[in-house]
DSSP file (Angstrom, degrees, kcal/mol; ACC not computed):
  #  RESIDUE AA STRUCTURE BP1 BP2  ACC     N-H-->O    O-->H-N    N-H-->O    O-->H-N    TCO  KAPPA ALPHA  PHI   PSI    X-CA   Y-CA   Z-CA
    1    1 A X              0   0    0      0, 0.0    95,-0.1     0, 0.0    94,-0.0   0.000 360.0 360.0 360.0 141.8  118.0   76.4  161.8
    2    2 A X        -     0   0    0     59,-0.2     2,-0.3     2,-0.1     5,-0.1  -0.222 360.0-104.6 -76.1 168.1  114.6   78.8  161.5
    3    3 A X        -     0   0    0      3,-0.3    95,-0.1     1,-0.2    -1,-0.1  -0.518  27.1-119.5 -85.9 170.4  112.2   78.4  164.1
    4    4 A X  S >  S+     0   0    0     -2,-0.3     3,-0.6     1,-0.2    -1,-0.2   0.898 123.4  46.0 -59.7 -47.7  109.0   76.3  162.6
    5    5 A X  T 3  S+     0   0    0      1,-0.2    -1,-0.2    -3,-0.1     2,-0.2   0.782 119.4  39.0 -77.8 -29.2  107.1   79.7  163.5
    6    6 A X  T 3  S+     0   0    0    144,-0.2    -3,-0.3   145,-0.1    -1,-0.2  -0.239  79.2 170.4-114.3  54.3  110.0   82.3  161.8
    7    7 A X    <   -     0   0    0     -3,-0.6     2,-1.4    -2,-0.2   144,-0.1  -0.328  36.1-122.2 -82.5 162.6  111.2   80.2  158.3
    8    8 A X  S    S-     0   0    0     53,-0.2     2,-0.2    88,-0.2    -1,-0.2  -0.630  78.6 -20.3 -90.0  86.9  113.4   82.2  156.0
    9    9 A X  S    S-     0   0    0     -2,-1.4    52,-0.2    52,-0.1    51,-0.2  -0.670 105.9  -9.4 122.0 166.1  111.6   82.1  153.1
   10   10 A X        -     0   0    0     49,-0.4    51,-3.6    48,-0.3    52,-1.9   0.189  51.3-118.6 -68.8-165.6  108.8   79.9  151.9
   11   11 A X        -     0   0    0     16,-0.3     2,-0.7    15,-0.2    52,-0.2  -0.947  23.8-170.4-118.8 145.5  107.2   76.8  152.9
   12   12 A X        -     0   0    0     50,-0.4    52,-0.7    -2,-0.3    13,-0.3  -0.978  14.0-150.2-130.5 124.6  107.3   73.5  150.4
   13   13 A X  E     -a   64   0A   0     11,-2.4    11,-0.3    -2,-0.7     2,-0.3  -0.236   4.6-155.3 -59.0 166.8  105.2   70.7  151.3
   14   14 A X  E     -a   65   0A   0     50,-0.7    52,-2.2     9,-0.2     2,-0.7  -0.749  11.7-176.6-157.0 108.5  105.9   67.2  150.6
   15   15 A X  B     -C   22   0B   0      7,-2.0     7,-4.5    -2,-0.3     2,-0.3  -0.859  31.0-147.1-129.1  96.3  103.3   64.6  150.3
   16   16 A X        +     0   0    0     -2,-0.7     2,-0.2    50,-0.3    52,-0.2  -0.636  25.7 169.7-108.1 179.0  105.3   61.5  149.7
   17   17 A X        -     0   0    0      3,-0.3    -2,-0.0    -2,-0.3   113,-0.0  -0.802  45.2-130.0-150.9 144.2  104.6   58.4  147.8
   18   18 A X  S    S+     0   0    0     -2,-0.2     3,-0.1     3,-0.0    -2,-0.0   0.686 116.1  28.1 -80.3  -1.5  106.8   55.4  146.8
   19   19 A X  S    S+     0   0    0      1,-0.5    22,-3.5    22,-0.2    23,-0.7   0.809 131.7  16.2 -79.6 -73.2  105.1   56.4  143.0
   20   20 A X  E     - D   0  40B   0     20,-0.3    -1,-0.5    21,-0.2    -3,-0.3  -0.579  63.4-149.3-123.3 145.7  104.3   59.9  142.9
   21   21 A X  E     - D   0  39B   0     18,-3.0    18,-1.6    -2,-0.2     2,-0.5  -0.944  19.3-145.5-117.9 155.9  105.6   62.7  145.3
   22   22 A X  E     -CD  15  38B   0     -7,-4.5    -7,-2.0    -2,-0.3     2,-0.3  -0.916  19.2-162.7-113.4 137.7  103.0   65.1  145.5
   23   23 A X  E     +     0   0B   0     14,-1.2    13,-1.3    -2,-0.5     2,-0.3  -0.865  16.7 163.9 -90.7 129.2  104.6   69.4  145.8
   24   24 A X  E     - D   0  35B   0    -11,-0.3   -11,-2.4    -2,-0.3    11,-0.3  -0.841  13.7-165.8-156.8 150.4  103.0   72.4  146.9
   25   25 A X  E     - D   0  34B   0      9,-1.5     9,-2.0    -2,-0.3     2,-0.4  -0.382  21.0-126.9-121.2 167.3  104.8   75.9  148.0
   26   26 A X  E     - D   0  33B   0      7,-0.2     7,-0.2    -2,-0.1   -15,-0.2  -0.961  30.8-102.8-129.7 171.7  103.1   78.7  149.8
   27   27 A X    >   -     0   0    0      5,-2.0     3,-1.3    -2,-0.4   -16,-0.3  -0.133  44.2 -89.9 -63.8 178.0  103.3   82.2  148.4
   28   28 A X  T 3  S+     0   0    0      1,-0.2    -1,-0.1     2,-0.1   -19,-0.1   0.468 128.7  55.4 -50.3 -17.0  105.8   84.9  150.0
   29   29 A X  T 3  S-     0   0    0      3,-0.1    -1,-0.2   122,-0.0    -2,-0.1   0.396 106.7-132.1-107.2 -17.0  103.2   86.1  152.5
   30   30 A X  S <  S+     0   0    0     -3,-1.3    -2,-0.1     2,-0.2     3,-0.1   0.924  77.8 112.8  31.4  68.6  102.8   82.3  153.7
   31   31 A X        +     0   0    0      1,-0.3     2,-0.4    -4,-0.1   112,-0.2   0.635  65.9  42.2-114.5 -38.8   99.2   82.8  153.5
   32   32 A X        -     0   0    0    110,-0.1    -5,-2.0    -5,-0.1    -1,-0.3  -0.937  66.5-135.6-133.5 127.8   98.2   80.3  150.5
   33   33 A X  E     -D   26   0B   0     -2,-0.4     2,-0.3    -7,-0.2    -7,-0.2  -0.626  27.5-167.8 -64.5 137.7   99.3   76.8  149.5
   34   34 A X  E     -D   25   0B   0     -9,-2.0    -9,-1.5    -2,-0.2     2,-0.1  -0.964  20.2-113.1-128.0 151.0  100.0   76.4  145.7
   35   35 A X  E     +D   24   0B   0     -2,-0.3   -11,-0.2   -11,-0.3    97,-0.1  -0.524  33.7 170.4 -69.8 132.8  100.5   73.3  143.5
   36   36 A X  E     -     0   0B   0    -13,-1.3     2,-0.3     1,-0.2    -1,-0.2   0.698  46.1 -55.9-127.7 -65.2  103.6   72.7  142.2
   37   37 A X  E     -     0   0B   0    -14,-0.1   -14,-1.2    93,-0.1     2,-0.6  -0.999  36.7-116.5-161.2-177.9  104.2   69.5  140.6
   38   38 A X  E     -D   22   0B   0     -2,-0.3     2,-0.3   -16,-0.2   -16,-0.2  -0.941  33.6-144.2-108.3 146.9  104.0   65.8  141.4
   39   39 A X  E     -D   21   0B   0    -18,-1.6   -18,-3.0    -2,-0.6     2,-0.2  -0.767  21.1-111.1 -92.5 143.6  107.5   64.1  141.2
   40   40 A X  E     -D   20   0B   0     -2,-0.3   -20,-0.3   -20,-0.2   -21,-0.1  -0.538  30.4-162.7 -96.0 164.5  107.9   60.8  140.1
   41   41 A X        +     0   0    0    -22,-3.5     6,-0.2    -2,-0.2   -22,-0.2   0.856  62.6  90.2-105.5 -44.4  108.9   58.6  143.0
   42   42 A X  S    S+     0   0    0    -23,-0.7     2,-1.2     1,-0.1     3,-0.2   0.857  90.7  50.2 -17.5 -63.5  110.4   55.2  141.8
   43   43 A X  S  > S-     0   0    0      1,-0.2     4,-2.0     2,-0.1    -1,-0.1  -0.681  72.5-175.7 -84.2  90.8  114.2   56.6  141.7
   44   44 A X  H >>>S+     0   0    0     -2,-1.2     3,-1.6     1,-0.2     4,-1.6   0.983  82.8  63.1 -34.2 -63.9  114.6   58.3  145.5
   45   45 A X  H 3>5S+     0   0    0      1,-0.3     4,-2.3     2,-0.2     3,-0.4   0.725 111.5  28.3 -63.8 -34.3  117.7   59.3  144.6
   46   46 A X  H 3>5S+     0   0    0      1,-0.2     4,-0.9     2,-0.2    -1,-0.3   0.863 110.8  67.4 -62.4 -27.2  116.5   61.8  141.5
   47   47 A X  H <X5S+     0   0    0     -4,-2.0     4,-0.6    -3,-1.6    -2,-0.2   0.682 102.9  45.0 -75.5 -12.3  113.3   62.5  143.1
   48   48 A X  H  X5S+     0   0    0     -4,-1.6     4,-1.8    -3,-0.4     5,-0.2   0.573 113.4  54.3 -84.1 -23.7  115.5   64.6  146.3
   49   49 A X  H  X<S+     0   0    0     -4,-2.3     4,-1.3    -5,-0.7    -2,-0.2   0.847 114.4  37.2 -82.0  -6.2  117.6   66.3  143.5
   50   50 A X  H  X S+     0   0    0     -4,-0.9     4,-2.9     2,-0.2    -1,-0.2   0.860 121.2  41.7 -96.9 -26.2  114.6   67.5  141.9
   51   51 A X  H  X S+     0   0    0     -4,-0.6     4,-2.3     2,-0.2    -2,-0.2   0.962 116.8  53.2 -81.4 -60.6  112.7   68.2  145.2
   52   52 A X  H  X S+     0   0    0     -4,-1.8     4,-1.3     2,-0.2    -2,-0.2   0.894 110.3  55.2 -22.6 -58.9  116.5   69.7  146.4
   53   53 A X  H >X S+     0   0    0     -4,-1.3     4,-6.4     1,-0.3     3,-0.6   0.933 104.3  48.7 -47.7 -69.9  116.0   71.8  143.1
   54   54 A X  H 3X S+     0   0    0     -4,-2.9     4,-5.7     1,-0.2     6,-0.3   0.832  96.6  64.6 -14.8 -72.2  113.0   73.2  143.9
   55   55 A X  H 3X>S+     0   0    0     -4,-2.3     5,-0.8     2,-0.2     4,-0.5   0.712 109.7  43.0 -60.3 -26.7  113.8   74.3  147.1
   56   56 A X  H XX5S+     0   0    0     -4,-1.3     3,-3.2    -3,-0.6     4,-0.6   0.926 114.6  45.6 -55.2 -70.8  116.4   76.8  145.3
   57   57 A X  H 3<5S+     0   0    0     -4,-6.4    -2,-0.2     1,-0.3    -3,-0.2   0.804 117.7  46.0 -60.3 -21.0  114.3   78.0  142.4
   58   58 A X  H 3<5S-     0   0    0     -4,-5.7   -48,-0.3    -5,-0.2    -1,-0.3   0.705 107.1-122.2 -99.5   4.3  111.4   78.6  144.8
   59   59 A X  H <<5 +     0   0    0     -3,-3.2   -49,-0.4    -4,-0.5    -3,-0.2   0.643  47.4 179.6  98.4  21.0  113.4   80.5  147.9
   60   60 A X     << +     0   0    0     -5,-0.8    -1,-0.2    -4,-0.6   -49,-0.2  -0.102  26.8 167.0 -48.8 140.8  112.2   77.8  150.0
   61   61 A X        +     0   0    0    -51,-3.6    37,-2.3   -52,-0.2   -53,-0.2   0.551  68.0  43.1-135.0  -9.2  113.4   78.1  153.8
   62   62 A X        -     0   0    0    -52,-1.9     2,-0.5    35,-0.2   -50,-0.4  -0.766  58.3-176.8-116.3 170.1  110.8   75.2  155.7
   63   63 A X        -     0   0    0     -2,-0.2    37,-1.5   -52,-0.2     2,-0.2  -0.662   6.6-167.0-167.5 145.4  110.2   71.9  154.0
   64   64 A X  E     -ab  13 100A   0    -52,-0.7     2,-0.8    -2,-0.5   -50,-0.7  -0.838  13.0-149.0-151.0 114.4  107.6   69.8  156.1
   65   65 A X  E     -ab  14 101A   0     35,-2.2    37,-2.1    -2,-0.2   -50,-0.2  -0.838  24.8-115.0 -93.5 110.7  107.7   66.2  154.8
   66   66 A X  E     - b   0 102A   0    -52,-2.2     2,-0.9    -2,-0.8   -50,-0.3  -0.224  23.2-151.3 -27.8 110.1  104.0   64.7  155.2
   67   67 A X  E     - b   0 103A   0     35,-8.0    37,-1.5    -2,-0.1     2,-1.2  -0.900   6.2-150.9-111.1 115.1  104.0   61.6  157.8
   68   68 A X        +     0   0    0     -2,-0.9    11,-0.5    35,-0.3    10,-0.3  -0.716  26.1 174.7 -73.1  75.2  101.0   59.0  156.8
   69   69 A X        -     0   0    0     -2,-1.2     4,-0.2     1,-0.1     6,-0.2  -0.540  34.4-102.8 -82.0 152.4  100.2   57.6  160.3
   70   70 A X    >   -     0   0    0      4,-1.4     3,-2.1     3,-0.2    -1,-0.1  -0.215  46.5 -92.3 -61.6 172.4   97.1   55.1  160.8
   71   71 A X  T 3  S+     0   0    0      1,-0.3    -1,-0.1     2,-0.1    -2,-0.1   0.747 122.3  60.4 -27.4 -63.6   94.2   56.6  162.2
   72   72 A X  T 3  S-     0   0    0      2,-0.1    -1,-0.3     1,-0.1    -2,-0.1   0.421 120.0 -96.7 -89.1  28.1   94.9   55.8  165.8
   73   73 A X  S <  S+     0   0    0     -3,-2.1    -3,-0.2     1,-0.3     2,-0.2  -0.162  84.9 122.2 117.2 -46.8   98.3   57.9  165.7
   74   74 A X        -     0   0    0     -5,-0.2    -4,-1.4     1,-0.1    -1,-0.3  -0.234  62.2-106.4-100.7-179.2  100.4   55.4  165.2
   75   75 A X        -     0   0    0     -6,-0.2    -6,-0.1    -2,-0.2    -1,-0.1  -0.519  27.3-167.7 -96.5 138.8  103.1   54.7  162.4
   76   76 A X     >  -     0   0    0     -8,-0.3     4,-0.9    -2,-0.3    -6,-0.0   0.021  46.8 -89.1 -85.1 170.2  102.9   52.1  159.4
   77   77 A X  H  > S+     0   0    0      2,-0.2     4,-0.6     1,-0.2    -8,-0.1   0.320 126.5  60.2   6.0 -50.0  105.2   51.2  157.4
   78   78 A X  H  > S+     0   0    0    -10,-0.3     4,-1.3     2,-0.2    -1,-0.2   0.727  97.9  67.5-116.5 -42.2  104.6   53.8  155.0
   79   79 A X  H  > S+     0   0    0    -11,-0.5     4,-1.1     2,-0.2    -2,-0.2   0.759 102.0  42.2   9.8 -85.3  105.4   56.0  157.8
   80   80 A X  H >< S+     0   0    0     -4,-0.9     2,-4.2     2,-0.2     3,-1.2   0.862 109.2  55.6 -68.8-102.1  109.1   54.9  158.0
   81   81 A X  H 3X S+     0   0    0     -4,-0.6     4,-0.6     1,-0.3    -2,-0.2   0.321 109.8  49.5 -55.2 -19.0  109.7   55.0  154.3
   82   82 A X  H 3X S+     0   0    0     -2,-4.2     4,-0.9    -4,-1.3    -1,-0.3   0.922 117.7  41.9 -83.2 -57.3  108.4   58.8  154.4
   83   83 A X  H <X S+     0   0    0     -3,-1.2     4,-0.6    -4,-1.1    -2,-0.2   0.653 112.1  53.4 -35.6 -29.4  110.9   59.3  157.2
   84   84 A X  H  > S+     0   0    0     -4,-0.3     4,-0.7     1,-0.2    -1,-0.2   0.695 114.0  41.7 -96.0 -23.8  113.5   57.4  155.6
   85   85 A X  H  X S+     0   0    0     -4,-0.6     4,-0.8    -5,-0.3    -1,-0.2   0.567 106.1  59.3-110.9  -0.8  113.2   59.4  152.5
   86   86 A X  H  X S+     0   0    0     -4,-0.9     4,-0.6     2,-0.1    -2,-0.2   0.662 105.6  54.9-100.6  -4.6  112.8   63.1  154.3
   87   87 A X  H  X S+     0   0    0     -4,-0.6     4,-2.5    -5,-0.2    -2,-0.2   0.749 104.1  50.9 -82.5 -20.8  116.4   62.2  155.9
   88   88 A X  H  X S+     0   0    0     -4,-0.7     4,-1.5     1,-0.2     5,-0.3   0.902 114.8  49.0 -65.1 -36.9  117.8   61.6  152.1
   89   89 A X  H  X S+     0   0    0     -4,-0.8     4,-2.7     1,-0.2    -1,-0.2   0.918 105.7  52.8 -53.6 -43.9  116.2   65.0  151.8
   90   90 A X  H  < S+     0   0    0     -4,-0.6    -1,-0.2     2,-0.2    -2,-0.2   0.932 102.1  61.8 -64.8 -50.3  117.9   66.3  154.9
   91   91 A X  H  < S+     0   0    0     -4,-2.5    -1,-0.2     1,-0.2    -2,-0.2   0.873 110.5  39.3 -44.9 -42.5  121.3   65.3  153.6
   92   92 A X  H  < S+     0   0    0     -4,-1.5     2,-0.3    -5,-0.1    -2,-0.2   0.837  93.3  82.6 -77.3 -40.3  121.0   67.4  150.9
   93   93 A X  S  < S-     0   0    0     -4,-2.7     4,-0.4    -5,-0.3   -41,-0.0  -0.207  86.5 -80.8 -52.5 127.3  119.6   70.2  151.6
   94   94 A X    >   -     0   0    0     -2,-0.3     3,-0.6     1,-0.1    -2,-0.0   0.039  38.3-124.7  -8.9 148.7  121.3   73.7  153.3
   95   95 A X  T 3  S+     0   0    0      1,-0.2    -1,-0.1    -3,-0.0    -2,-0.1   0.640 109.6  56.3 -76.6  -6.8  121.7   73.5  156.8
   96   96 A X  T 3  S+     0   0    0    -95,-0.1     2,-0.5   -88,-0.0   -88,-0.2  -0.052  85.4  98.5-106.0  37.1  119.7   76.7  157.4
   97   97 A X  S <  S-     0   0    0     -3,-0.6   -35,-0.2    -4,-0.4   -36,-0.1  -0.965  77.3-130.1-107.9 130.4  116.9   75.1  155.5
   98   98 A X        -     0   0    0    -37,-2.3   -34,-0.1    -2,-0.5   -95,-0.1  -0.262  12.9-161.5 -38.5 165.0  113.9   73.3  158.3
   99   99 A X        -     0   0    0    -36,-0.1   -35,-0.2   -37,-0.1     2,-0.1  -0.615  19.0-179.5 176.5  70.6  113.1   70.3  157.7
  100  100 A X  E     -b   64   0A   0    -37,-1.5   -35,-2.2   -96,-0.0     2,-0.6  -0.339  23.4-119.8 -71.1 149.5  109.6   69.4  159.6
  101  101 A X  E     -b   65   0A   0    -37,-0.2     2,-0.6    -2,-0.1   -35,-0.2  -0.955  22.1-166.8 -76.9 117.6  107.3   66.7  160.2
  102  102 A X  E     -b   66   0A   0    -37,-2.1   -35,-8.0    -2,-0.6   -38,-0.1  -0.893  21.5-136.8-119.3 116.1  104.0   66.8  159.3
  103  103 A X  E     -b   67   0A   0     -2,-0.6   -35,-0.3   -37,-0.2   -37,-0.1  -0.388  23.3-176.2 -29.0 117.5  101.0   64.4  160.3
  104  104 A X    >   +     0   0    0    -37,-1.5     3,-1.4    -2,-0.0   -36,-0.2   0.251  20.5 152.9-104.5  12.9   99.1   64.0  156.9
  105  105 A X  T 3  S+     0   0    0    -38,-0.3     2,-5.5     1,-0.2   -35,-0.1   0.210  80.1   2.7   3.4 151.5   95.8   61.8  158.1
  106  106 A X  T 3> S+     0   0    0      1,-0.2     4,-0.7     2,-0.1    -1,-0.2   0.133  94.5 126.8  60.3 -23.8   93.2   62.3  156.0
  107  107 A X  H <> S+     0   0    0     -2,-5.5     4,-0.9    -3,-1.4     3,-0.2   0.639  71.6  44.9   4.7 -76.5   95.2   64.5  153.8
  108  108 A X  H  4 S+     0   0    0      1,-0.3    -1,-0.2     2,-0.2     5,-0.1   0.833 114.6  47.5 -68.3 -49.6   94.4   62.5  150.4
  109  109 A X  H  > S+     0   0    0      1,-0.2     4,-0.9     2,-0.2    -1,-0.3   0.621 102.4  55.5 -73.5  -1.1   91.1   62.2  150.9
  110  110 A X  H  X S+     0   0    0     -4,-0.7     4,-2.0    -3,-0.2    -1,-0.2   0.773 119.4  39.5 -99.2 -46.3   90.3   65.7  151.9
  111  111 A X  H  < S+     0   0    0     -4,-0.9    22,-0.4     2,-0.2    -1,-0.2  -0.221 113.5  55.9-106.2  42.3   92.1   66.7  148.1
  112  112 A X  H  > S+     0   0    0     20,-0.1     4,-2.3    21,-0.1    -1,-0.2   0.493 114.0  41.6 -92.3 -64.0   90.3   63.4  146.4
  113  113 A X  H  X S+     0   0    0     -4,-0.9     4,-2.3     2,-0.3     5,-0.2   0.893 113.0  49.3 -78.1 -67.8   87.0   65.1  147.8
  114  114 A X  H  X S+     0   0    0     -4,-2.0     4,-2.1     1,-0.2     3,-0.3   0.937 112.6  55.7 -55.2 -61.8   87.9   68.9  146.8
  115  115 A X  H >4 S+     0   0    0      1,-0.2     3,-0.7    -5,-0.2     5,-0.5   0.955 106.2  42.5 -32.5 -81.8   88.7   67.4  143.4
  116  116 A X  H >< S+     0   0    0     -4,-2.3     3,-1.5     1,-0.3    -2,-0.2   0.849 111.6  59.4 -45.3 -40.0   85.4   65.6  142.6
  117  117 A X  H 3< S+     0   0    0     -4,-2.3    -1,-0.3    -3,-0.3    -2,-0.2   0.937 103.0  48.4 -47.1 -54.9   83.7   68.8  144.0
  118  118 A X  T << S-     0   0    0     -4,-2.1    -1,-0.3    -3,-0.7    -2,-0.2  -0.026 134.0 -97.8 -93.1  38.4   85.5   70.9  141.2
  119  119 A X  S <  S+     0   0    0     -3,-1.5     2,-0.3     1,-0.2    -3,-0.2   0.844  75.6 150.4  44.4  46.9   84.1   67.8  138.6
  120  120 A X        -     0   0    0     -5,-0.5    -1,-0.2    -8,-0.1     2,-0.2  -0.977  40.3-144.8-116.6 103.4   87.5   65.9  138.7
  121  121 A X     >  -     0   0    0     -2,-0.3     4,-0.9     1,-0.1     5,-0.1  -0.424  25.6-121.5 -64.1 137.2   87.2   61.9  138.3
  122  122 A X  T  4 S+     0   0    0     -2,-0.2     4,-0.4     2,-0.2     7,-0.1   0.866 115.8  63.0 -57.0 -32.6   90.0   60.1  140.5
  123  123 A X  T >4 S+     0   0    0      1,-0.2     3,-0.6     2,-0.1     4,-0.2   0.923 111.1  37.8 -67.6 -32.9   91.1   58.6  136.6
  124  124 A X  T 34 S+     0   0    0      1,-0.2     3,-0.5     2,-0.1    -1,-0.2   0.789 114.7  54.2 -94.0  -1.0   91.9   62.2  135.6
  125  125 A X  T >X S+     0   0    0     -4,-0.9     3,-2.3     1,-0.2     4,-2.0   0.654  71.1  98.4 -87.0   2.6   93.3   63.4  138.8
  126  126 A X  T <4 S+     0   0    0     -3,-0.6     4,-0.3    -4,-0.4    -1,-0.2   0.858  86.3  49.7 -44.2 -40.0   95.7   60.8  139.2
  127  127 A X  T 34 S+     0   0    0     -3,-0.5    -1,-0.3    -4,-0.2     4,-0.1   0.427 126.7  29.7 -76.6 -11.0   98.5   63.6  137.7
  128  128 A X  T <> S+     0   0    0     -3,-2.3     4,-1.1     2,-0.1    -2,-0.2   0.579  96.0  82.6-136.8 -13.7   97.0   66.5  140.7
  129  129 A X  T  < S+     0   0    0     -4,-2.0     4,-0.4     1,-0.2   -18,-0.1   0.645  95.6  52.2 -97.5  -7.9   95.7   64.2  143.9
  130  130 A X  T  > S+     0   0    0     -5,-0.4     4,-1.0    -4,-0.3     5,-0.3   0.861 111.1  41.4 -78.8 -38.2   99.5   64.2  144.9
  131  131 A X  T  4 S+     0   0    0      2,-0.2    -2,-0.2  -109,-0.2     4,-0.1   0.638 116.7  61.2-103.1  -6.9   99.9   68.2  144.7
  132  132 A X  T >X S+     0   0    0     -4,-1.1     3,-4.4     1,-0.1     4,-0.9   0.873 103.1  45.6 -36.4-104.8   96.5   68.1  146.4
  133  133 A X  T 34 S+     0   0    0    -22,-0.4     4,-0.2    -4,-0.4    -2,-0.2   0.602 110.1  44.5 -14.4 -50.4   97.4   66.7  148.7
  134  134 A X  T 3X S+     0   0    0     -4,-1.0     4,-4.6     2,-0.2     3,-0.5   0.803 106.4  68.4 -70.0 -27.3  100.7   68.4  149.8
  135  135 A X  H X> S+     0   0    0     -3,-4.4     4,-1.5     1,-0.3     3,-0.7   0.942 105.5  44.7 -55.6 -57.4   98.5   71.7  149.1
  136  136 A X  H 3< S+     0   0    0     -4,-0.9    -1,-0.3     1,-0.2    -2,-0.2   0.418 106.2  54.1 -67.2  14.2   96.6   70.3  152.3
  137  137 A X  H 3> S+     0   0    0     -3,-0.5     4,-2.0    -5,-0.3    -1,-0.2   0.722 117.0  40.1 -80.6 -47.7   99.3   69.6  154.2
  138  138 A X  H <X S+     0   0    0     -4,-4.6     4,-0.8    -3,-0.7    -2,-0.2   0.964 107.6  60.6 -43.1 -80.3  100.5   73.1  153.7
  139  139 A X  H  X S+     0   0    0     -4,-1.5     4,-1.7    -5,-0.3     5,-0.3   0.725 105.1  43.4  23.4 -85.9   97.6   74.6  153.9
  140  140 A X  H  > S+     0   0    0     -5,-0.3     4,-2.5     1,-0.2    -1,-0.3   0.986 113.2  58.4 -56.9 -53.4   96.7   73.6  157.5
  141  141 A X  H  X S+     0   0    0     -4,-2.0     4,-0.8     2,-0.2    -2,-0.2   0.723 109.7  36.6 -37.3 -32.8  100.2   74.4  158.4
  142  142 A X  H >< S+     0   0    0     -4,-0.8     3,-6.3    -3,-0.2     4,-0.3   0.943 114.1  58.9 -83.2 -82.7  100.2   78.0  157.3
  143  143 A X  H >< S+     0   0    0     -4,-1.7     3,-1.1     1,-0.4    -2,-0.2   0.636 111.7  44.2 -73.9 -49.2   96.6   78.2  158.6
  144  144 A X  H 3< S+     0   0    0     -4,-2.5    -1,-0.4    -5,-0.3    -2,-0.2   0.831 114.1  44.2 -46.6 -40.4   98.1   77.2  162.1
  145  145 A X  T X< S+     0   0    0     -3,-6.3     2,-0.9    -4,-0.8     3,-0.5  -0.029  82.4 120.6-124.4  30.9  100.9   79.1  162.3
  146  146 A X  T <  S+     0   0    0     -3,-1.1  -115,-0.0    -4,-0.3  -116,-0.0  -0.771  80.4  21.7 -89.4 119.7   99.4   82.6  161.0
  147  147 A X  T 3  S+     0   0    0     -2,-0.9    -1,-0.2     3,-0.1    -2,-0.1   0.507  81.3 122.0 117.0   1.6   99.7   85.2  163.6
  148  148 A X  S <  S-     0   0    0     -3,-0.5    -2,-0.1  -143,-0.1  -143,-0.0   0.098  93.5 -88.9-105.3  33.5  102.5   83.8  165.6
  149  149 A X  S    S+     0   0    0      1,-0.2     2,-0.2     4,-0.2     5,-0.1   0.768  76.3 155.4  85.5  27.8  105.1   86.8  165.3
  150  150 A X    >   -     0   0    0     -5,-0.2     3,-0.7     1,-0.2    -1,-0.2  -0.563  57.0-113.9 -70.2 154.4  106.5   85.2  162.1
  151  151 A X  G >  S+     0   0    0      1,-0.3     3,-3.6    -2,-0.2    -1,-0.2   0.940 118.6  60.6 -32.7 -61.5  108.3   88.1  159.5
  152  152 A X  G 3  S+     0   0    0      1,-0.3    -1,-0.3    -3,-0.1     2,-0.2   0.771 101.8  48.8 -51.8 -52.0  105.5   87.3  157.3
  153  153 A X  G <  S+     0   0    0     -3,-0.7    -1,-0.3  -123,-0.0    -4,-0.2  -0.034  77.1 172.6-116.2  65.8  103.1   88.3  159.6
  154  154 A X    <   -     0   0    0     -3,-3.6     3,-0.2    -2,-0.2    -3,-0.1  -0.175  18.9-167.9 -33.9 117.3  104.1   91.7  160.8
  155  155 A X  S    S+     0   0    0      1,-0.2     2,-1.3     5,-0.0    -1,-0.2   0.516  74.7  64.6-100.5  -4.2  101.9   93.5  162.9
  156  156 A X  S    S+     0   0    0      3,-0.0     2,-0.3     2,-0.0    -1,-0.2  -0.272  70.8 128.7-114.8  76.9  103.5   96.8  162.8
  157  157 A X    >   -     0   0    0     -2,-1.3     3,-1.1    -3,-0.2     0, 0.0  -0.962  59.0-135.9-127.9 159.3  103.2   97.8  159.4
  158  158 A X  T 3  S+     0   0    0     -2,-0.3    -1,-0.1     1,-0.3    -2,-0.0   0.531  95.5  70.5 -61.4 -40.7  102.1  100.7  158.1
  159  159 A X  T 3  S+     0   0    0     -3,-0.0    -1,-0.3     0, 0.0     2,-0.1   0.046  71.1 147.5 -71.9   6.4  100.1   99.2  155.6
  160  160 A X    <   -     0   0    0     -3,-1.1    -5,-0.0    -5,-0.1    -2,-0.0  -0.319  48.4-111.9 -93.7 162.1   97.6   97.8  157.8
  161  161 A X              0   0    0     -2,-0.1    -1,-0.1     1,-0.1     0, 0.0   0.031 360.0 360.0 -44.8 151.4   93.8   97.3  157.1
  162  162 A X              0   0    0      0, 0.0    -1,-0.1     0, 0.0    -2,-0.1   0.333 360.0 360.0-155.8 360.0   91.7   99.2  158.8
């Protein structure tokens, strides 16, 4: 299994929901979060083949499944059912794909807020505050783990800025 710090390949968020699962990928360079699509949630079992799916067509090699814990740290409800459904995830997936946990706190509200900014009502974001969301799950992750001898960020290249 890749190290959190060396994945093969990109990184796919997951910000789930028992409606909507929210997607976001990061480019090749595992610099930038991107939006991918929101999944519908109701049916686990299609919403891990489709999430499963993904993780082919986009070269994915980390998955970090978003854990919505209260405030003071610890976990709800919503919690387990996040867990419960990034081990249906696990099952399927390669074994040399990661599979992480990620804290989401504040997460939604952070891509609620960045929404309204870019003159987005909560009624028309309904379809986008999910792959928000995962974008900022991502997001912090990459932003965390730049510079820590992953491929992606090679310091002895030729190419560098100067």
């Amino acid at each position: 299994m890749p190290s959190p710090h060396s994945p093969a390949g990109r990184v796919l968020a997951v910000d789930y929901g028992a409606a909507r699962i929210g997607l976001a990928v990061s480019d090749e360079l595992l610099f930038l979060a991107h939006p991918v699509e929101t999944v519908p949630g109701q049916d686990p079992a299609a919403a891990v083949a489709r999430i499963a799916a993904v993780v082919a067509e986009k070269r994915v090699g980390t998955v970090l499944i978003g854990l919505p814990l209260l405030m003071d740290g610890r976990e709800s409800e919503s919690t387990r059912r996040a867990r419960a459904f990034g081990e249906k995830l696990r099952a399927t997936l390669p074994p040399e794909i990661a599979l992480l946990e990620r804290d989401e706190r504040l997460t939604t509200a952070i891509a609620m807020e960045k929404l309204r900014a870019a003159g987005r009502t909560a009624r028309n974001s309904r379809d986008r505050i999910d792959q928000a969301a995962a974008c900022e799950i991502l997001q912090e992750y990459l932003d965390a783990n730049a510079g820590t001898g992953s491929p992606a960020f090679d310091t002895d290249n030729d190419d560098e800025w100067s």
